[in-house]
mmCIF file of the N, C-alpha and C atoms, coordinates in Angstrom:
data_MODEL
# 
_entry.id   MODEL 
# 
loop_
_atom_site.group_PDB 
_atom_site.id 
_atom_site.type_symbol 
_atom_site.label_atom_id 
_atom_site.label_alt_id 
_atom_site.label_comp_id 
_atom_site.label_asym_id 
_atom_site.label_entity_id 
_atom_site.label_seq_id 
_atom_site.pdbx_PDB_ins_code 
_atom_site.Cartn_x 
_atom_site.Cartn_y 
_atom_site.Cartn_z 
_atom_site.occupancy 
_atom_site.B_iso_or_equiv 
_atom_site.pdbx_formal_charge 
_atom_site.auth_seq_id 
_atom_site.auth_comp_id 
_atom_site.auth_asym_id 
_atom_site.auth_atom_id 
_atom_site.pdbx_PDB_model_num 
ATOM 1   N N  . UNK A 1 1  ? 40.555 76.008 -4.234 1.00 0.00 ? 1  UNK A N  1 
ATOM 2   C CA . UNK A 1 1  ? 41.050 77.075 -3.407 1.00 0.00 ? 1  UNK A CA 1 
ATOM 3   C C  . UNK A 1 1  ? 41.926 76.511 -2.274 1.00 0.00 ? 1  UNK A C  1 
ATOM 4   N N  . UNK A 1 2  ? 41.387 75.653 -1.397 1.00 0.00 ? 2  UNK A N  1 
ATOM 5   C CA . UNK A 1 2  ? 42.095 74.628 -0.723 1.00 0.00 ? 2  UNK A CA 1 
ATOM 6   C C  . UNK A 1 2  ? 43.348 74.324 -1.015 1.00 0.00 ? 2  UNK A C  1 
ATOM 7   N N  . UNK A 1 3  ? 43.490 73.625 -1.918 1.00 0.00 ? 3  UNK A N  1 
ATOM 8   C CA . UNK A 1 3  ? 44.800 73.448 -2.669 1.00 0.00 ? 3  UNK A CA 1 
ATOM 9   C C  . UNK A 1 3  ? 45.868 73.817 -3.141 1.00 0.00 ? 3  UNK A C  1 
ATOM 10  N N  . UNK A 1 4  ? 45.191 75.186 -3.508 1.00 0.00 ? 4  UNK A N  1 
ATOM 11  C CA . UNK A 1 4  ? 46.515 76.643 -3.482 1.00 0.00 ? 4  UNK A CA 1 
ATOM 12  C C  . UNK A 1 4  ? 46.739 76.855 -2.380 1.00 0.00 ? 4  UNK A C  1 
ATOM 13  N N  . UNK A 1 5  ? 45.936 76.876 -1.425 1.00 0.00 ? 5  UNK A N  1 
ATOM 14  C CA . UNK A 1 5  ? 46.492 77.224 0.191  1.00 0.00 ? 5  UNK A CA 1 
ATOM 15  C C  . UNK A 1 5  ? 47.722 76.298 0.390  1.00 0.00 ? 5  UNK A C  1 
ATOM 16  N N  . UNK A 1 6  ? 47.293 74.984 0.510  1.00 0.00 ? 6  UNK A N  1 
ATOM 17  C CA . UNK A 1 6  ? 48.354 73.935 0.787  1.00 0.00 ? 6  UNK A CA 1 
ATOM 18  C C  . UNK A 1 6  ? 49.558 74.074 0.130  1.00 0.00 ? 6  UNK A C  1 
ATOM 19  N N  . UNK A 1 7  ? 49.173 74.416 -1.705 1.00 0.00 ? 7  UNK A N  1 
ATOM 20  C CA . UNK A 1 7  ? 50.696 74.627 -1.906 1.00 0.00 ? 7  UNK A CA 1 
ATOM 21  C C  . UNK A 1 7  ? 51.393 75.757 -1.844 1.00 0.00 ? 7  UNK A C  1 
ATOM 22  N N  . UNK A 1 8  ? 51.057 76.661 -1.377 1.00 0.00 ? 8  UNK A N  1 
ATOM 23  C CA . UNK A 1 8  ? 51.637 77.981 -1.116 1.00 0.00 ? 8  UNK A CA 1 
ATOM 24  C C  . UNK A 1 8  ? 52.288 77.333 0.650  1.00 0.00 ? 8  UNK A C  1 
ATOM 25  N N  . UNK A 1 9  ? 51.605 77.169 1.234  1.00 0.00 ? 9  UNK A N  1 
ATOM 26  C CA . UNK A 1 9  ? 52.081 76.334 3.007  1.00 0.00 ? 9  UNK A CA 1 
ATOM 27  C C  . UNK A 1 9  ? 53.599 75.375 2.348  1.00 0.00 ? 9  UNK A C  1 
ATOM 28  N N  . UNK A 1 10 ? 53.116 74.954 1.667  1.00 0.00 ? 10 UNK A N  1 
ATOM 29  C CA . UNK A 1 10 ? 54.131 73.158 1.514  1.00 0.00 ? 10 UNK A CA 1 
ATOM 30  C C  . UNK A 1 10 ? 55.192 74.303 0.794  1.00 0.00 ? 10 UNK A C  1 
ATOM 31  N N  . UNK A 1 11 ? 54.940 75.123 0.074  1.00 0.00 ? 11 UNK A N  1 
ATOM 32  C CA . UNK A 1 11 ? 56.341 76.154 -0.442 1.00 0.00 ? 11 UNK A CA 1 
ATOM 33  C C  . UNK A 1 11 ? 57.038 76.741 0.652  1.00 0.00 ? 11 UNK A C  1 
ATOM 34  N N  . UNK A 1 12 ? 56.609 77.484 1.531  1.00 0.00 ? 12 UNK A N  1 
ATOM 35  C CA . UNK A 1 12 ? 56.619 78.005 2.859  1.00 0.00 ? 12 UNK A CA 1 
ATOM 36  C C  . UNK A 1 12 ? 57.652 76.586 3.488  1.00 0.00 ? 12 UNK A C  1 
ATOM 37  N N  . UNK A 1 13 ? 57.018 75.478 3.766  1.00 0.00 ? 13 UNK A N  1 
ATOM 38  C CA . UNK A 1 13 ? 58.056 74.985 4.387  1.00 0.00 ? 13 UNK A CA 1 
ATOM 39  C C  . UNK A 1 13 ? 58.678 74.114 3.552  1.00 0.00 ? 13 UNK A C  1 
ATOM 40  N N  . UNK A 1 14 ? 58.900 74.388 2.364  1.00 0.00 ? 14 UNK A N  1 
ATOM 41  C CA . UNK A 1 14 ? 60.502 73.529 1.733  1.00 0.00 ? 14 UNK A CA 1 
ATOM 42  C C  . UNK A 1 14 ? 61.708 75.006 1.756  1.00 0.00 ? 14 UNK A C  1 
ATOM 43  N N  . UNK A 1 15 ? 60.635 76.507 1.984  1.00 0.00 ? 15 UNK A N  1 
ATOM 44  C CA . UNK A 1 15 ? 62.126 77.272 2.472  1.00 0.00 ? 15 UNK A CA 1 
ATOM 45  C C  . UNK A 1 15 ? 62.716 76.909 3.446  1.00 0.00 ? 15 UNK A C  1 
ATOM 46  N N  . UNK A 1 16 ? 62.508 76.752 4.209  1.00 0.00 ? 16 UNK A N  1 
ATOM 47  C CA . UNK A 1 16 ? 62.905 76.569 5.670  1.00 0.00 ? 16 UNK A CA 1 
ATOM 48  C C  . UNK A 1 16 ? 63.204 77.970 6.049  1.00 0.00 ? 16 UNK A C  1 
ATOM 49  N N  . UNK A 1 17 ? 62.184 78.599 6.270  1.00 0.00 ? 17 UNK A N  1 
ATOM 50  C CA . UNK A 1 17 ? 62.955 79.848 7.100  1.00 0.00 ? 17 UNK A CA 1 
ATOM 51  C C  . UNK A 1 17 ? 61.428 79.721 7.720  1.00 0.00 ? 17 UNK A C  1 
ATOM 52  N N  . UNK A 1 18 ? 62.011 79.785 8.900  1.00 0.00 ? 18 UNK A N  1 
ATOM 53  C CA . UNK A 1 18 ? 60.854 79.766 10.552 1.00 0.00 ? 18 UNK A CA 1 
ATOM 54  C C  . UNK A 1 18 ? 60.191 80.855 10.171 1.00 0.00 ? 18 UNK A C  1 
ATOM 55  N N  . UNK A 1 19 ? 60.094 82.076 9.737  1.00 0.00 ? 19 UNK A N  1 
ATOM 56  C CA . UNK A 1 19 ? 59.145 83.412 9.754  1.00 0.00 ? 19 UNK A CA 1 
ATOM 57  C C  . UNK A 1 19 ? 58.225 83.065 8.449  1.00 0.00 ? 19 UNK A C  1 
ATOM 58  N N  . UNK A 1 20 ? 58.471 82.615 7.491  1.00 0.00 ? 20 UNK A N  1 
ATOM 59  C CA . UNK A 1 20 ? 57.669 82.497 6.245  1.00 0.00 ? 20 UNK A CA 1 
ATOM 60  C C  . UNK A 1 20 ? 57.078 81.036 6.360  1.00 0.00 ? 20 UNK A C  1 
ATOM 61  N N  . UNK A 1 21 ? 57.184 80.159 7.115  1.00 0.00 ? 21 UNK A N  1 
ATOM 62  C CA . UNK A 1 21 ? 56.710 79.221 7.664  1.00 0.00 ? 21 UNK A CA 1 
ATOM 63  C C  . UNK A 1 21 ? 55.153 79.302 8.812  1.00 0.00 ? 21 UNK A C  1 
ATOM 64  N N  . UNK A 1 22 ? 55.865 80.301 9.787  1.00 0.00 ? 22 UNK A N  1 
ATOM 65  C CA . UNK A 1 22 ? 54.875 81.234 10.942 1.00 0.00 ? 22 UNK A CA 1 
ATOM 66  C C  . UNK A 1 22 ? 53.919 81.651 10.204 1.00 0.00 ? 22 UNK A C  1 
ATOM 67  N N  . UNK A 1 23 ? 54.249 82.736 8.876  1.00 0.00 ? 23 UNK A N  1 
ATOM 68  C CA . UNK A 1 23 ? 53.500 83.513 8.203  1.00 0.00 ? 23 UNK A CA 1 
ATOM 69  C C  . UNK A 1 23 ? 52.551 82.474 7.579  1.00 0.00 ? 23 UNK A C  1 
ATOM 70  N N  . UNK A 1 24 ? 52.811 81.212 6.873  1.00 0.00 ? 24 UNK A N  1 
ATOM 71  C CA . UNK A 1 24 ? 52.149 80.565 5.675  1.00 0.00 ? 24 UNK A CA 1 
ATOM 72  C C  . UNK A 1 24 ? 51.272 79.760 6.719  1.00 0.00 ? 24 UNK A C  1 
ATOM 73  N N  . UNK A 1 25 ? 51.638 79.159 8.057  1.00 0.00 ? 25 UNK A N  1 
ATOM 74  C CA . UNK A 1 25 ? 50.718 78.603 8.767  1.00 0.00 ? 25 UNK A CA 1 
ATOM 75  C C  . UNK A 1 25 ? 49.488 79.162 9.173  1.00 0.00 ? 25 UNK A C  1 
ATOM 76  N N  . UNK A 1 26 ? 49.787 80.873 9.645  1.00 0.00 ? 26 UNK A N  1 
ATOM 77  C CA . UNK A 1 26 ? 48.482 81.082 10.120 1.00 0.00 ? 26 UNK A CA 1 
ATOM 78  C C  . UNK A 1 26 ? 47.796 82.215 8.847  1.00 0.00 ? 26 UNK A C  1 
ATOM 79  N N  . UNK A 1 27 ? 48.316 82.266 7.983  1.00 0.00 ? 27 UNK A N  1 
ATOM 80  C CA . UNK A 1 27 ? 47.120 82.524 6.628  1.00 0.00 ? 27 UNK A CA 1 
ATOM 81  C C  . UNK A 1 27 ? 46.313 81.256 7.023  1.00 0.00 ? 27 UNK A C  1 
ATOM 82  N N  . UNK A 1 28 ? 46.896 79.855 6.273  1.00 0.00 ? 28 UNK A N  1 
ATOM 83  C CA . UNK A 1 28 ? 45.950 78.528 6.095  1.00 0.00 ? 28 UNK A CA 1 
ATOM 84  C C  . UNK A 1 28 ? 45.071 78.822 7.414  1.00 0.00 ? 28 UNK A C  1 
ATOM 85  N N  . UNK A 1 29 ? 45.962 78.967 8.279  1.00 0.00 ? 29 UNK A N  1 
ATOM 86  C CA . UNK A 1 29 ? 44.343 78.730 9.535  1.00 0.00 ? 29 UNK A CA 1 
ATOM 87  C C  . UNK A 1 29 ? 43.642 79.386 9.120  1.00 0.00 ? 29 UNK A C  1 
ATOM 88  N N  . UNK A 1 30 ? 43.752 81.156 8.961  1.00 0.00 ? 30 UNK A N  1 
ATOM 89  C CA . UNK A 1 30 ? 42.574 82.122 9.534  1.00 0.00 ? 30 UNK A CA 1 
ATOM 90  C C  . UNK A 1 30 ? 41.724 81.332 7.730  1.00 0.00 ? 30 UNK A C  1 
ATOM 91  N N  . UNK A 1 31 ? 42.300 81.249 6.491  1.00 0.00 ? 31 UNK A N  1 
ATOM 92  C CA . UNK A 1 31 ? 41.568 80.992 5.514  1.00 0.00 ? 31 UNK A CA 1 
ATOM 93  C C  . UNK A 1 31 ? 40.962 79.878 5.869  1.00 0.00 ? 31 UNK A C  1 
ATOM 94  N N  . UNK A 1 32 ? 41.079 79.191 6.888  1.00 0.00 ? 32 UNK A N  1 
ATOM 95  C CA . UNK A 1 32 ? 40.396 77.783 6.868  1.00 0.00 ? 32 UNK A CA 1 
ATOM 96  C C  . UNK A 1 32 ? 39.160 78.033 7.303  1.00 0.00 ? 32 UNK A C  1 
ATOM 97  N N  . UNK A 1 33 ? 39.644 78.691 8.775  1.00 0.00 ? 33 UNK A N  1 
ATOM 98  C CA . UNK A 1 33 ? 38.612 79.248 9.939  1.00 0.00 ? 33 UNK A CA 1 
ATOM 99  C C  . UNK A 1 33 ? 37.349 80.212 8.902  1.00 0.00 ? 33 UNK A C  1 
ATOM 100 N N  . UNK A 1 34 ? 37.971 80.885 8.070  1.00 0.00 ? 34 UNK A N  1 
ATOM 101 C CA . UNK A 1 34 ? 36.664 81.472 7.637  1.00 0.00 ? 34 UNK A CA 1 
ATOM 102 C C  . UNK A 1 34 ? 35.912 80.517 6.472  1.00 0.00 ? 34 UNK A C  1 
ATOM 103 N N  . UNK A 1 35 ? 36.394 79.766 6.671  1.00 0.00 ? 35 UNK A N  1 
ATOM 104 C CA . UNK A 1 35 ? 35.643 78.335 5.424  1.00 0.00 ? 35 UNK A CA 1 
ATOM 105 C C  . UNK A 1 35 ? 34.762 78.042 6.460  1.00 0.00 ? 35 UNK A C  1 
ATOM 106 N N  . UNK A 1 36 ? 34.955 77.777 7.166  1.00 0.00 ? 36 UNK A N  1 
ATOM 107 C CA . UNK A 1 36 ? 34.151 76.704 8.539  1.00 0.00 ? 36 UNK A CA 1 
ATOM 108 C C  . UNK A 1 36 ? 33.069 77.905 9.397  1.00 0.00 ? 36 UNK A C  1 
ATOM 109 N N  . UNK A 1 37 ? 33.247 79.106 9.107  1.00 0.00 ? 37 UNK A N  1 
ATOM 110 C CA . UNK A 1 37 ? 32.314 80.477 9.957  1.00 0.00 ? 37 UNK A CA 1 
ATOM 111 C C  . UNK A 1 37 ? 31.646 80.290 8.778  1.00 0.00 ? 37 UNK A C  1 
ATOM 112 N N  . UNK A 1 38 ? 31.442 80.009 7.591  1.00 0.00 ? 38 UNK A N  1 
ATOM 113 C CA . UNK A 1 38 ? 30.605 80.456 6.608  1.00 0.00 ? 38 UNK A CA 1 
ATOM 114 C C  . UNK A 1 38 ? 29.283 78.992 6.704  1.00 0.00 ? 38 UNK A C  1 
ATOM 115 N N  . UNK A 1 39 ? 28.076 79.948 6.588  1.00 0.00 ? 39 UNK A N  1 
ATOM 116 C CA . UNK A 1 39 ? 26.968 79.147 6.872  1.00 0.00 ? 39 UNK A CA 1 
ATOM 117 C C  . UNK A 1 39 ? 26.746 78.302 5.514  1.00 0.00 ? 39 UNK A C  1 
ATOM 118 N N  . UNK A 1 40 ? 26.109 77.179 5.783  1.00 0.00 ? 40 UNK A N  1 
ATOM 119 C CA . UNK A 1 40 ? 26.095 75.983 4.833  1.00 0.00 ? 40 UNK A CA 1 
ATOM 120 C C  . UNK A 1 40 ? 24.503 76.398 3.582  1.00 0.00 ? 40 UNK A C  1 
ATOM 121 N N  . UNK A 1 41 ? 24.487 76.318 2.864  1.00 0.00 ? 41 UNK A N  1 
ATOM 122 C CA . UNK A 1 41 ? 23.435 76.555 1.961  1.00 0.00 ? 41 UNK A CA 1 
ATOM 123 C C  . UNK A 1 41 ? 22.753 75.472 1.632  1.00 0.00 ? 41 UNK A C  1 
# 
């Protein structure tokens, strides 16, 4: 899952357009952030 994040981000910035860059950075965060809120089993 990780990994699609990254390459969807790393697509994001070989466009180079600053807004789809903005956009692809803070998906990865908030998807990260809720990796790291989720309790450990």
């Amino acid at each position: 899952m990780v990994g699609h994040w990254l390459t969807e981000f790393a697509g994001a910035l070989d466009s180079q357009d600053p807004r789809r860059i903005a956009d692809g950075r803070a998906q990865l965060l908030s998807n990260l952030d809720a990796i790291e809120a989720r309790p450990v089993l």
